[in-house]
LUMFINU-69670 format. One line per 2 residues: number of its first residue (from 1); for each residue x, y, z of C-alpha. Coordinates in Angstrom, 2 decimals. Layout:
residues N
NUM) X Y Z; ...
END
This chain:
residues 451
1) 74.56 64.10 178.67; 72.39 61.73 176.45
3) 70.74 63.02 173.24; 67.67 62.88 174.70
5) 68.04 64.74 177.62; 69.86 67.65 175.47
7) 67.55 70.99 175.72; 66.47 72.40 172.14
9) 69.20 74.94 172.73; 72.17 72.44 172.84
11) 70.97 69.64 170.23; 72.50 70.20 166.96
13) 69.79 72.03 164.17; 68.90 69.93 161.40
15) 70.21 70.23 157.48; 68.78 73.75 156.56
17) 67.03 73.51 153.05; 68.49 75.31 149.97
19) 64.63 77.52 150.39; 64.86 78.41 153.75
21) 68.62 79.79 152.96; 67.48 81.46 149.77
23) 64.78 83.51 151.77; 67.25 83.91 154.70
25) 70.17 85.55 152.15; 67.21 87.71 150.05
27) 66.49 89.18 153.49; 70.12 90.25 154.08
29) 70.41 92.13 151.03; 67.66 93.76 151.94
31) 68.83 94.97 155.46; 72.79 94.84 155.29
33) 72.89 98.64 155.91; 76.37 99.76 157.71
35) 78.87 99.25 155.74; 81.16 95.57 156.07
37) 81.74 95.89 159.71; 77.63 96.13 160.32
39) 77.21 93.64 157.57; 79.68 90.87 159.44
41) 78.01 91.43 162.45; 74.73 90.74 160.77
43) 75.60 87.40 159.79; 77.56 86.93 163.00
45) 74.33 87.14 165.16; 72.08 85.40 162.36
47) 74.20 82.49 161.49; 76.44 81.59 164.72
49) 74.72 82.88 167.35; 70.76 82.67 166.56
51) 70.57 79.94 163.94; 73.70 77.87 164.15
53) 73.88 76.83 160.61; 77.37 77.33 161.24
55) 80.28 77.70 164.17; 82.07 80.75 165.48
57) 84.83 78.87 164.88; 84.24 77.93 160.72
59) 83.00 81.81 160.60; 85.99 83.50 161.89
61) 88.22 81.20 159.84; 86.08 81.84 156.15
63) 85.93 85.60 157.51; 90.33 85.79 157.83
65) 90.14 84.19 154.51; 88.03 86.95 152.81
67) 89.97 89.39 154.63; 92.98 89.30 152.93
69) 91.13 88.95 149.27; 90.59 92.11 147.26
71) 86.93 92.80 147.21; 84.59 93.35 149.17
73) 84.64 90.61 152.29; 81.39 90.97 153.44
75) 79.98 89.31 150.51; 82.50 87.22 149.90
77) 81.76 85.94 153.17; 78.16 85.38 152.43
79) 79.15 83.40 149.25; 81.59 81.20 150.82
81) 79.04 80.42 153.88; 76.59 79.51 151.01
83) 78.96 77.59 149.28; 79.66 75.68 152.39
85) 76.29 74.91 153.08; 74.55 74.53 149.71
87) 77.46 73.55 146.93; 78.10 76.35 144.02
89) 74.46 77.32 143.78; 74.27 77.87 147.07
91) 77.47 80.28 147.10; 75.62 81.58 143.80
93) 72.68 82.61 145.35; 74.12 84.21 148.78
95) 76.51 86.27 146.64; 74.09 87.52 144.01
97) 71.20 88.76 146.52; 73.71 90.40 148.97
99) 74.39 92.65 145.69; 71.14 92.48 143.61
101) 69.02 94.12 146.06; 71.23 97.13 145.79
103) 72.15 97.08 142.22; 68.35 97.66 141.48
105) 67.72 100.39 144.22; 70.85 102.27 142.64
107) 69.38 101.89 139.16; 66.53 103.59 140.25
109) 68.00 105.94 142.54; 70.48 107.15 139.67
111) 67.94 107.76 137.26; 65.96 109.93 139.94
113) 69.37 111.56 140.36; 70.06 112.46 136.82
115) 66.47 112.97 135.34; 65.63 115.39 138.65
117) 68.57 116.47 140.38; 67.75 119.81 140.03
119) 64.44 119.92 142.21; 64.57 122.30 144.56
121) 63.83 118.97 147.23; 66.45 116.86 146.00
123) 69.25 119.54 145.79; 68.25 120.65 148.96
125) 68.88 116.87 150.36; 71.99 116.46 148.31
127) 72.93 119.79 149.94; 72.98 118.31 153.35
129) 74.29 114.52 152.25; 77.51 115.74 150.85
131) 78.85 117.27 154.00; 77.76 114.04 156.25
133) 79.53 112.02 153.09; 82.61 113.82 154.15
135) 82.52 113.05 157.94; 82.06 109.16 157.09
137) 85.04 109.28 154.94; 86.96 110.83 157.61
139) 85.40 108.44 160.12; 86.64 106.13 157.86
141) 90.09 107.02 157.70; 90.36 107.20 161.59
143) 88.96 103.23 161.87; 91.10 101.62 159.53
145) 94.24 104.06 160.77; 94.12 103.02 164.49
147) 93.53 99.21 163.39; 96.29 99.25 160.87
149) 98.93 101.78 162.49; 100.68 100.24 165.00
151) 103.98 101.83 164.72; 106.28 103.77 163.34
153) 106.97 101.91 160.00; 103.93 101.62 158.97
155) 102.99 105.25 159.77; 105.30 106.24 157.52
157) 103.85 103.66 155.01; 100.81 105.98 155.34
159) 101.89 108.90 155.28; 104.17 108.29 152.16
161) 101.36 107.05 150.60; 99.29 110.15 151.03
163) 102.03 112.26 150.00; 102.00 110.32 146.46
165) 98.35 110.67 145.83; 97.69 113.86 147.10
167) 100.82 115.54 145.98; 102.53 113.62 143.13
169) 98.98 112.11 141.48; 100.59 108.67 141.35
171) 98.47 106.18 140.20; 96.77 104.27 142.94
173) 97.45 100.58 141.76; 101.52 102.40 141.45
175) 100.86 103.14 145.09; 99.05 99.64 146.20
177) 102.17 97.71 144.48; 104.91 99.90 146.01
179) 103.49 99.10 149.43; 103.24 95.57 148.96
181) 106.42 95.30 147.38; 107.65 97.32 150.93
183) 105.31 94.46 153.18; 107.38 92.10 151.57
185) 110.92 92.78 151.84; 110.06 94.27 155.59
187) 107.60 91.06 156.10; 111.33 89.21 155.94
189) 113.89 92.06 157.18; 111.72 93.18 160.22
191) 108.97 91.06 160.44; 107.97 92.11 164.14
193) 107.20 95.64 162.33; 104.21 94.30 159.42
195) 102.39 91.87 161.97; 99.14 92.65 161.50
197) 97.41 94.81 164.56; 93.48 93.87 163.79
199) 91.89 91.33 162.22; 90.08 88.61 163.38
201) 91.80 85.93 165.29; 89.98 82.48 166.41
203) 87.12 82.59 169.32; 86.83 79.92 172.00
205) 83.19 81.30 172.14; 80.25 78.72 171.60
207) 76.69 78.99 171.02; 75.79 75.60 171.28
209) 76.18 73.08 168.31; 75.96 74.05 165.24
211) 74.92 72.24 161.33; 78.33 73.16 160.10
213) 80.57 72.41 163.43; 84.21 72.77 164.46
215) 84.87 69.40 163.70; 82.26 68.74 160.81
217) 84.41 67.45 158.00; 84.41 69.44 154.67
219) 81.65 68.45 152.57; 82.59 66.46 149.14
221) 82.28 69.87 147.38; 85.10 71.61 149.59
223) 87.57 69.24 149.06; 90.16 70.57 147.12
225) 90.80 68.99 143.84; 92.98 69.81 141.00
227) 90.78 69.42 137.91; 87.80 71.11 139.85
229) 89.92 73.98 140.66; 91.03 74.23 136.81
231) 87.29 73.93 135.53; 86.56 77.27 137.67
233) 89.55 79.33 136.47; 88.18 78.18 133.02
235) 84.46 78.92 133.46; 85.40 81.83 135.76
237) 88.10 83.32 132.38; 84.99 82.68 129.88
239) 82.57 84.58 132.03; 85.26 87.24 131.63
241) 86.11 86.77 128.10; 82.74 86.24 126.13
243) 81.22 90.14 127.90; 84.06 91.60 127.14
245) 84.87 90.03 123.58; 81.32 91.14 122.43
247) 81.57 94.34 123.89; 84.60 95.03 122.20
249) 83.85 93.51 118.72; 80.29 94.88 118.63
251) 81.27 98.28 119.88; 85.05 99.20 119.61
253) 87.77 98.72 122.62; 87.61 102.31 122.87
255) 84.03 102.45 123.44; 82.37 103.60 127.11
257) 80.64 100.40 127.77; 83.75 98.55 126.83
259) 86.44 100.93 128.26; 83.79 100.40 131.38
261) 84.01 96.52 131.58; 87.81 96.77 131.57
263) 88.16 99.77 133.88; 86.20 97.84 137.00
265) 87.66 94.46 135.99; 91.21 96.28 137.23
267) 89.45 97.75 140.07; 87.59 94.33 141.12
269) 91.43 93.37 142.02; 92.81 96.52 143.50
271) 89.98 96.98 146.57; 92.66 95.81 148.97
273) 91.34 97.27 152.56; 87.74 97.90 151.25
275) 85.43 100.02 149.24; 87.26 103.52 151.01
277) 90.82 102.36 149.46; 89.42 101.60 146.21
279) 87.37 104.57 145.50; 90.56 107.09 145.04
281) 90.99 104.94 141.97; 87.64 104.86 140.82
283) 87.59 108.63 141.20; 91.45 109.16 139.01
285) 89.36 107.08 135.89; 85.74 107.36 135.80
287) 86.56 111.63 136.72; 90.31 112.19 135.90
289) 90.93 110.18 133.23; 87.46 109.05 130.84
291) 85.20 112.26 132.36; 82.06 110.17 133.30
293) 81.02 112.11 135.50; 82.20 115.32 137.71
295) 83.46 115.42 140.93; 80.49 116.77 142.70
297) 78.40 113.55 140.64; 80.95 111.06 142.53
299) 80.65 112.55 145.93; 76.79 112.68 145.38
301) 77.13 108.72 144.18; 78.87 107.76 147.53
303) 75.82 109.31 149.49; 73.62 107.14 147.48
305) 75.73 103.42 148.23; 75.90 104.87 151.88
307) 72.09 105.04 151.96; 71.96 101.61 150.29
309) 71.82 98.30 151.34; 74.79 95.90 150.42
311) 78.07 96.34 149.85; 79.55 100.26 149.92
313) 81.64 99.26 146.38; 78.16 99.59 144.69
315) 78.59 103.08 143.82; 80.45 101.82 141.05
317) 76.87 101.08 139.36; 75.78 104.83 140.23
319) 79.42 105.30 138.12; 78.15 103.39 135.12
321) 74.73 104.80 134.68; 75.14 108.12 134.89
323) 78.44 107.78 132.49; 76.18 105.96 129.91
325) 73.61 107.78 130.59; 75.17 111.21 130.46
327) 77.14 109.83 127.40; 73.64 108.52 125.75
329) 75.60 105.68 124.35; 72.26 104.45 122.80
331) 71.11 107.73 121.78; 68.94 110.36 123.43
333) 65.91 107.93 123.16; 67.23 105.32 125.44
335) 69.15 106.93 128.02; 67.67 104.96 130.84
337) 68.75 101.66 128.90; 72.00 103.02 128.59
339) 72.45 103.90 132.12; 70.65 100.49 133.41
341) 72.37 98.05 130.93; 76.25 100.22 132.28
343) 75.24 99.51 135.90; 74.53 96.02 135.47
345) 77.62 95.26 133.22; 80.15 96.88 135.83
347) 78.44 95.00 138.58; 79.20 91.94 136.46
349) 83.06 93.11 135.83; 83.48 94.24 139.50
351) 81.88 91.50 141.17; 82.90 88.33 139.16
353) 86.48 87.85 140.36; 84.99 87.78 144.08
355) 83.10 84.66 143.01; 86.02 82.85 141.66
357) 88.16 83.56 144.42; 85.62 81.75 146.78
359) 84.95 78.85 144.61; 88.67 78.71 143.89
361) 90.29 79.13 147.22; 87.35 78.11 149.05
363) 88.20 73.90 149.30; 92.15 75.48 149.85
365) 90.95 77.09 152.53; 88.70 74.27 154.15
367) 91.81 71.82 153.87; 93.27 73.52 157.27
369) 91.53 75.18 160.09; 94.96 76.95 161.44
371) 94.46 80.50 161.56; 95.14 82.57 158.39
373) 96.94 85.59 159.07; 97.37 89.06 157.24
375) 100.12 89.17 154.78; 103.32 90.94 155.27
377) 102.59 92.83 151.95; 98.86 93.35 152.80
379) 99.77 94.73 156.34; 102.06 97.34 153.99
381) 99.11 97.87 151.66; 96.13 98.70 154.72
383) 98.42 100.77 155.86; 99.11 102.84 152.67
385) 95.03 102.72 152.17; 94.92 104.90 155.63
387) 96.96 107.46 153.72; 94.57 107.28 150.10
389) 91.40 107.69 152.67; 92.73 110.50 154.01
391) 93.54 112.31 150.80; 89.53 111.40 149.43
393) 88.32 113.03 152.66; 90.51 116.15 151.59
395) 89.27 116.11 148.47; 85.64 115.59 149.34
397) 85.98 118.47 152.00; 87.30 121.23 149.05
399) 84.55 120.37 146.94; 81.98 120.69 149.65
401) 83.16 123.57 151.59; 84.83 125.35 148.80
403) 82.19 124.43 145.99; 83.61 127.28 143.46
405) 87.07 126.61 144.09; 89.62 128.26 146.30
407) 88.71 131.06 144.88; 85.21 131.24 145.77
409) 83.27 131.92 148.90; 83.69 129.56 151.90
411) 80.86 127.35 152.34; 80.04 128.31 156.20
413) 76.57 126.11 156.31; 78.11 122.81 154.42
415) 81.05 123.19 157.53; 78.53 123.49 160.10
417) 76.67 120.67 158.72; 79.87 118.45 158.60
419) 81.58 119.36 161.77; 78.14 118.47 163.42
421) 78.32 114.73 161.36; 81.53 114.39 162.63
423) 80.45 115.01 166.44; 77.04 112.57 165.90
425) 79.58 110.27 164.66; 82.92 110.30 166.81
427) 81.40 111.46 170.01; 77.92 109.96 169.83
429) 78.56 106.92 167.78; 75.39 107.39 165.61
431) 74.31 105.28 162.86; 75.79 106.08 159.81
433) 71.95 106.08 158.06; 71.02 108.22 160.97
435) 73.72 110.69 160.35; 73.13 111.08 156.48
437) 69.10 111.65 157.36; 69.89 114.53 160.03
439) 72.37 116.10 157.73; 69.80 115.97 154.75
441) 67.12 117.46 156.38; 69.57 120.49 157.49
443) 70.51 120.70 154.39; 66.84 120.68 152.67
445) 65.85 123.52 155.63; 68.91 125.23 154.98
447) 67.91 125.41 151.21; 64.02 126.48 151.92
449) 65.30 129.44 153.79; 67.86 130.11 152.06
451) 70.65 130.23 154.08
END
């Protein structure tokens, strides 16, 4: 077929302009509801299918990439895509607004939270939330087990893993090395055994040409280069450095804002298998360890990032403002500052190291379009995060059902309220937004009469 007889379908779209991808990125931070998978499949049908900026091909192959980084990969997929396409600002800019949009809503939200909590409307809507928060965790648990699980191995893997937090109160970066370690010496002893069972392999599916093809050669910018790749780890270490060298000599290392910066920067590198694995360990230092905030505060901060646009790992700005502001680390008169200016510093901290490893493994990546596979070790490590999920659902369900403690009376409305989420969500395979807005408006009539 000749150029000119192609239809408008099968010709190849033109350049797309740094504008027209800046509006196109600010509009999926504003509607990347549901969670990574929803997120993926977003850009999936925006990108390959609709506007063919780039193939199915190039997007399952930066998507397997992103997958086996810590973070969270549906934004790091959105900054390598713009980083393909538009050079380091372009990365910039599709990485910031898939997380800006949400960082401001949560500001906003969490001061609402904290300043009026105790209105009779928005108890009576946390009431409800909390049980349906429970049901998605489980629901959460269930995907990633029947993805990850594949035999007996790494069963156990999970189930030893559960045993350690739930039982033993190991640390979960303790538990996340021990089950790479595991992944590696079984990646090489029985290797059949810590294959990975999900993933994303490579699609013979087309949609018609696309900007950024199969066999479009990597731009100038993606081609991997030694000194480039040094001048990022150096930028990249002194975006690091200078925050949390002020921090520390202006405040103290033992200060909240500082012991904050720190505290994410570890967890920025542990959120192997997503914002579910991670958020044990958020919950044994910002609760456990430094008291920001209770246990009932963190479940009711999880409802929030699952009401939320962008990435589910923004609850760790709900985290931040409501330790600094609870804390009034600037004083009773500027509370709100405190909270807002904690939010937006363990954003920074959690988010930065997703950046670098885009812009740093990004031209490694573009030097081969073989598949990249799970890890060995990371195989070992999904499978151990099956067994952490499990034990936050457990401990989300005590505090919800049992909200005075063993001890105390049974919560029979909260049950009713979550066994129903879990029906809307494993037999009806509702929304997860849909679920949460049900289950508050139970829980806001179960309030106004009392129940």
């Amino acid at each position: 077929m000749q150029p000119q007889d192609q239809s408008p379908a099968e010709s190849k779209p033109e350049p797309v302009a740094l504008g027209a991808a800046f509006l196109f990125w600010l509009k999926l931070g504003l509607i990347s509801f549901g969670g990574p998978a929803g997120q993926i499949s977003i850009m999936h049908q925006e990108l390959v299918e609709r506007r063919r900026w780039i193939s199915e091909k190039r997007f399952l192959h930066a998507l397997n990439y992103c997958m086996v980084l810590p973070g969270p990969e549906a934004q790091q997929l959105a900054t390598y895509i713009g980083w393909m396409m538009h050079r380091t600002l372009g990365g910039l800019i599709a990485g910031a607004l898939f997380v800006l949009p949400s960082l401001f809503i949560l500001i906003a939200l969490s001061w609402l939270y904290i300043a009026y909590g105790e209105l009779p409307l928005v108890a009576g809507l946390f009431y409800g939330i909390k049980p349906a928060v429970t049901a998605i965790v489980v629901q959460a648990a269930y995907r990633i087990g029947s993805r990850a699980l594949k035999n007996g191995v790494l069963w156990a893997i999970a189930g030893a893993a559960f045993v350690a937090i739930f039982a033993l109160n190991v640390p979960f970066p303790a538990i996340v090395a021990a089950a790479a370690l595991i992944g590696f010496l079984g990646g090489r002893l029985a290797p059949e055994k810590f294959r990975s069972g999900g993933g994303h392999g490579q699609s013979s599916k087309s949609y018609g040409p696309a900007w950024i093809d199969d066999e479009t050669p990597a731009p100038p910018h993606a081609r991997f280069r030694w000194s480039r790749l040094l001048l990022i780890l150096l930028v990249g270490g002194l975006l690091w450095a200078v925050p949390m060298g002020l921090l520390s000599a202006y405040y103290g290392w033992d200060h909240t804002l500082t012991q904050m910066g720190w505290f994410f920067t570890k967890a920025a590198l542990l959120t192997f298998g997503g914002a579910y694995a991670v958020l044990p360990y958020v919950y044994q230092g910002a609760v456990n360890h430094y008291g920001w905030l209770s246990p009932v505060q963190m479940i009711d901060g999880l409802a929030l990032g699952e009401t939320t646009p962008g990435p589910l790992i923004m609850v760790v700005a709900f985290v931040g403002f409501v330790g600094a502001y609870v804390k009034a680390v600037f004083g009773s008169e500027a509370m709100f500052l405190a909270g807002a200016l904690a939010a937006t510093l363990v954003t920074w901290f959690t988010f930065l190291p997703s950046f670098l490893f885009i812009f740093a493994g990004g031209p490694l990546v573009e030097s081969t379009h073989n598949d990249l596979k799970f890890t060995a070790p990371l195989t070992a490590i999904t499978a151990a995060v099956v067994g952490v999920i499990l034990n936050l659902a457990l401990f989300f369900a005590y505090h919800v059902l049992w909200p005075q403690g063993f001890g105390g009376n049974f919560d029979q409305v909260s049950a009713l309220i979550a066994l129903a989420a879990v029906i809307a969500l494993f037999r009806f395979k509702r929304h997860v937004i849909e679920v949460i807005a049900a289950c508050a408006a139970a829980g806001y009539l179960a309030k106004l009469i009392d129940l």
